[in-house]
NUMARTOR-427877 format. One record per residue (C-alpha): x, y, z. Coordinates in steps of 0.001 Angstrom, whole numbers, always signed. Example, Ala and Ser with C-alpha at 12.3 -4.5 7.8 and 13.67 -1.06 7.14 Angstrom:
<nodes>
+---------+---------+---------+
:      px :      py :      pz :
+---------+---------+---------+
:  +12300 :   -4500 :   +7800 :
:  +13670 :   -1060 :   +7140 :
+---------+---------+---------+
</nodes>
This chain:
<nodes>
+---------+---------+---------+
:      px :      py :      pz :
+---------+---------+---------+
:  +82970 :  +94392 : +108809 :
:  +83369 :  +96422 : +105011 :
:  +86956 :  +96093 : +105508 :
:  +86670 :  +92127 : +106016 :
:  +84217 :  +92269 : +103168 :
:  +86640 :  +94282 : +100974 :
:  +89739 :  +92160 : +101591 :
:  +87667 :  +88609 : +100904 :
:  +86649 :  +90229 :  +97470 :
:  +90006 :  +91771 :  +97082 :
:  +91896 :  +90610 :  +93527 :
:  +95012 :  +89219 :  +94520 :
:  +98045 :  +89663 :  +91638 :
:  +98809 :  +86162 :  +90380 :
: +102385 :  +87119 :  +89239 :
: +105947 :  +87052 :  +90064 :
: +107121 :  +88559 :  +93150 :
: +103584 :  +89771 :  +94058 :
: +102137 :  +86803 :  +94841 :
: +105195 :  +85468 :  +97633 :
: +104288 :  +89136 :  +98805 :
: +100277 :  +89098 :  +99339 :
: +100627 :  +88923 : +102819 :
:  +97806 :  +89982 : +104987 :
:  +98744 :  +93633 : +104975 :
:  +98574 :  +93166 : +100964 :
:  +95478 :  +91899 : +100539 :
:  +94054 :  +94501 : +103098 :
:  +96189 :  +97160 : +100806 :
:  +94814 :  +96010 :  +98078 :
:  +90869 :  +95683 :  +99499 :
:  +91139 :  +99325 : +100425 :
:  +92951 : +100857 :  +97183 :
:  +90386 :  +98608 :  +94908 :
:  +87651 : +100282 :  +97015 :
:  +85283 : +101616 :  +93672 :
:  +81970 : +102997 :  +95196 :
:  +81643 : +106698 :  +94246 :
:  +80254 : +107571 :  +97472 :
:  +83022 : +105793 :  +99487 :
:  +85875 : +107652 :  +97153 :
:  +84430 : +110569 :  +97107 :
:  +84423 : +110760 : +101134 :
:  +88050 : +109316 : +101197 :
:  +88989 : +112307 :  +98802 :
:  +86873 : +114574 : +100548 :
:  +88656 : +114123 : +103836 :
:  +91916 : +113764 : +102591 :
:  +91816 : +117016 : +101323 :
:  +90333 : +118359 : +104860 :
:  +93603 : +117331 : +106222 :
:  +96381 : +120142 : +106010 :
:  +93929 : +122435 : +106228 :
:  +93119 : +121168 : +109691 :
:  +96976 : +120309 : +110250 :
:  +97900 : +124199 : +109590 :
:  +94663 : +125497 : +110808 :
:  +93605 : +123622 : +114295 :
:  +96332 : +125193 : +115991 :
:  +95845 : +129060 : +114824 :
:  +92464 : +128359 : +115223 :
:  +92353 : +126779 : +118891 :
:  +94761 : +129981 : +119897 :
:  +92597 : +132564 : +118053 :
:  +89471 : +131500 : +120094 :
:  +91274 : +131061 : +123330 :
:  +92436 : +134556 : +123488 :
:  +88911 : +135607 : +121497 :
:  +86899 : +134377 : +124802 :
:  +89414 : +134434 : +127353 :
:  +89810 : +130680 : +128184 :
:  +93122 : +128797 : +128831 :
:  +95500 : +128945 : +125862 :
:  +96975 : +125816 : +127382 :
:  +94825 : +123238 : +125334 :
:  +96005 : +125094 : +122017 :
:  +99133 : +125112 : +123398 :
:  +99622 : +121700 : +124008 :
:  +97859 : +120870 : +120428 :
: +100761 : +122739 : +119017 :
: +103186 : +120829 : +121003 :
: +101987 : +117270 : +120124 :
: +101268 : +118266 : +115881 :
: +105193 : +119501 : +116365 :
: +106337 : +116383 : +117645 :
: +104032 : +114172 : +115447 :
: +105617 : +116300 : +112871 :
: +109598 : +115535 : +114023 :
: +108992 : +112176 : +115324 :
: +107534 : +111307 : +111605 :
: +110726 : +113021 : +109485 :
: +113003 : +111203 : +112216 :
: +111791 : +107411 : +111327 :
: +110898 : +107663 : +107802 :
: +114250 : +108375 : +107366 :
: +115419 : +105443 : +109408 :
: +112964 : +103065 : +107668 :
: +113431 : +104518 : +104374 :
: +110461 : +102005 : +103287 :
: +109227 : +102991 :  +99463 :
: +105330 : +103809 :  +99125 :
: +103089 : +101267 :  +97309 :
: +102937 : +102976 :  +93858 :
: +106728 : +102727 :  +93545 :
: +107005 :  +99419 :  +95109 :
: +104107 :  +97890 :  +93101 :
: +102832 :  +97590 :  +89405 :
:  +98989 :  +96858 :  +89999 :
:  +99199 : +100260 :  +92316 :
:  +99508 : +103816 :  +91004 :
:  +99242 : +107312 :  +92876 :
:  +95486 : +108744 :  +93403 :
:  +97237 : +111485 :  +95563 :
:  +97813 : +115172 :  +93694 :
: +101186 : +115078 :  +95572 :
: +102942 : +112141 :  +94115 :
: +103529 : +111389 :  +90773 :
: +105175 : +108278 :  +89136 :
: +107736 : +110532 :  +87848 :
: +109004 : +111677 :  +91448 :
: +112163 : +110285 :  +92911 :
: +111823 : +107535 :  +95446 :
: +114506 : +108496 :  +97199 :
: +112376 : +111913 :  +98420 :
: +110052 : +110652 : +100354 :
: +109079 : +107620 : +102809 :
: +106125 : +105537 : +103384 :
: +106729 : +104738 : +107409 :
: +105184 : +105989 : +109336 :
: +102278 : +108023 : +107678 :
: +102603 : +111736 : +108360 :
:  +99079 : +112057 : +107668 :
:  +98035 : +109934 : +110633 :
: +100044 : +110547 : +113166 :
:  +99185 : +114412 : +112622 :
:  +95668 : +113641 : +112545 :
:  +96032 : +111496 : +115633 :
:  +98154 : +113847 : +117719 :
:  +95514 : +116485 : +117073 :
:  +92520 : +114417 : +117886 :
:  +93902 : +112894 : +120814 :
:  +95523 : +115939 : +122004 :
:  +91964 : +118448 : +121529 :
:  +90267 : +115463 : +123170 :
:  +92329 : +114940 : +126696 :
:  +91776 : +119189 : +126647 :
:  +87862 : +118675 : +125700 :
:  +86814 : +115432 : +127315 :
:  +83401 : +115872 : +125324 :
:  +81461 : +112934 : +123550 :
:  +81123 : +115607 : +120853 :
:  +84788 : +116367 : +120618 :
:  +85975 : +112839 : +120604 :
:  +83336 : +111192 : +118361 :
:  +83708 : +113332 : +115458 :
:  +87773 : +113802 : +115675 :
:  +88252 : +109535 : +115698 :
:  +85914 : +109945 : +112583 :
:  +87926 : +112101 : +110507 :
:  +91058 : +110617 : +112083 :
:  +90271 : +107649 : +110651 :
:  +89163 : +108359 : +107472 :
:  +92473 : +110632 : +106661 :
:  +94397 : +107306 : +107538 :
:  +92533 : +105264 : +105337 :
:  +92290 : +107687 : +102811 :
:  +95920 : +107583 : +102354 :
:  +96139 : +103313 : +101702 :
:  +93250 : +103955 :  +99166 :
:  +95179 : +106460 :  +97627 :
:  +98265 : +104063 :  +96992 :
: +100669 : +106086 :  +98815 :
: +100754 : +104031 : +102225 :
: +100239 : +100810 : +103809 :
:  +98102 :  +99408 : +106253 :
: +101079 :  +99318 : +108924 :
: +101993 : +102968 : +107721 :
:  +99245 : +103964 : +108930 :
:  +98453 : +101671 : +111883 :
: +102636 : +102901 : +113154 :
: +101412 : +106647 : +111860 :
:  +98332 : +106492 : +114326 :
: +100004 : +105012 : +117303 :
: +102858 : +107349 : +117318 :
: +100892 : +110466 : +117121 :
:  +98636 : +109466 : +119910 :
: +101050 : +108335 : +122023 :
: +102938 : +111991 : +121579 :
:  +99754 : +113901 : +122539 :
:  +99128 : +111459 : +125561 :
: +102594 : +112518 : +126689 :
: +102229 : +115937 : +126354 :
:  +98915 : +115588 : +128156 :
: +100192 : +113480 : +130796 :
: +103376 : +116090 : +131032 :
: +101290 : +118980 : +131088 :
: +102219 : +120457 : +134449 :
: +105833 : +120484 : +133368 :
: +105444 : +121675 : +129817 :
: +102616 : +124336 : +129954 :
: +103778 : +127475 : +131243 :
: +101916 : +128283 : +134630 :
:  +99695 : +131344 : +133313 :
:  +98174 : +129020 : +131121 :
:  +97564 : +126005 : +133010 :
:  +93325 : +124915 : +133817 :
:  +92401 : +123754 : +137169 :
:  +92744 : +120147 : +137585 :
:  +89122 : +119553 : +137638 :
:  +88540 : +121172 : +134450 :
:  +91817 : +119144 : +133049 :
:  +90031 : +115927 : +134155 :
:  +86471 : +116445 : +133453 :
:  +84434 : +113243 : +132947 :
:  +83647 : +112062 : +128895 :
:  +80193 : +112686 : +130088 :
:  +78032 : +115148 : +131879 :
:  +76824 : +113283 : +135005 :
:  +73160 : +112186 : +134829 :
:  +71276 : +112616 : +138404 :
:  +68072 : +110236 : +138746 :
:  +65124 : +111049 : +141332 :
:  +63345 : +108228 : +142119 :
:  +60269 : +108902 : +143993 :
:  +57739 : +106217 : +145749 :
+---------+---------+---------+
</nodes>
């Protein structure tokens, strides 16, 4: 509903090659990077710059408290998997697509991100997919299937979701960068999941009921008359 609000209110460039271009996926660009309430930046800034330390540190951290309390290493195992194929999978197509990011593609847009600057080569780096959110998604996803917990998977969509959009508000992606980013990373971590008797070494592998546990505890009524 804010985002519908946000792209009906979005300012739409009235000039040359911008206009024949404000497609859907521009107006929603531009609803999101116009986005000026301090508490809604500051939260997009504020979890963009969770995001590589969660990227480098899920993984060391999931492994340091598997062998700390002597559970299955397999879920951090397969969390590294799935962030190193996000990872690949990512490099692989943006250099296929080779599609430019927003600030270099258009005037009314200019880098909010501390990595880009308008002075940096277009050539070095790609918009599609985002790297951002299929990293975020592959470790969501991929921590969730392990930990089937309301509490796991409530919290990880959350930040998931506002790393992606953090990164169209930021200038340096599109809405479809993002959307593509997303899919891609989940869809690696489902795979691993799904692959997990093949890919997890045998040591490290959980029971099957403990691999399928429900998303909820069950709830047991007594009904007396």
């Amino acid at each position: 509903m804010l985002l519908l609000v946000l792209w009906s209110a979005a300012p739409v460039p009235t000039t040359g090659q911008e206009v024949a271009r404000a497609t859907l996926e521009m107006r929603t660009l531009y609803a999101v990077y116009g986005w000026d309430s301090p508490l809604g930046t500051s939260v997009l800034r504020g979890m963009d710059r969770t995001a590589y330390p969660v990227f480098y540190g899920a993984p060391v951290a999931a492994g340091a408290g598997a062998l700390l309390t002597g559970a299955s290493p397999g879920p951090a195992y397969r969390l590294t998997l799935a962030s190193a194929g996000a990872v690949g999978a990512t490099v692989a197509i943006k250099r296929l697509t080779r599609r430019p990011r927003p600030f270099y593609a258009h005037e009314a847009i200019t880098s909010r991100s501390p990595e880009f600057h308008e002075g940096r080569p277009a050539s070095d780096s790609y918009a599609l997919p985002s790297g951002h959110a299929a990293l975020s998604a592959a470790q969501v996803t991929s921590w969730s299937l392990s930990h089937p917990r309301w509490y796991v998977i409530g919290p990880g969509v959350v930040w998931a979701i506002g790393v992606g959009v953090s990164r169209v508000w930021q200038g340096v992606h599109y809405p479809s960068d993002v959307i593509v980013g997303t899919v891609l990373g989940a869809g690696i971590a489902f795979t691993v999941h799904w692959l997990r008797a093949a890919v997890t070494p045998s040591a490290w592998q959980e029971s099957t009921a403990a691999a399928t546990a429900p998303l909820l505890p069950p709830v047991h009524v007594h009904i007396s008359f």
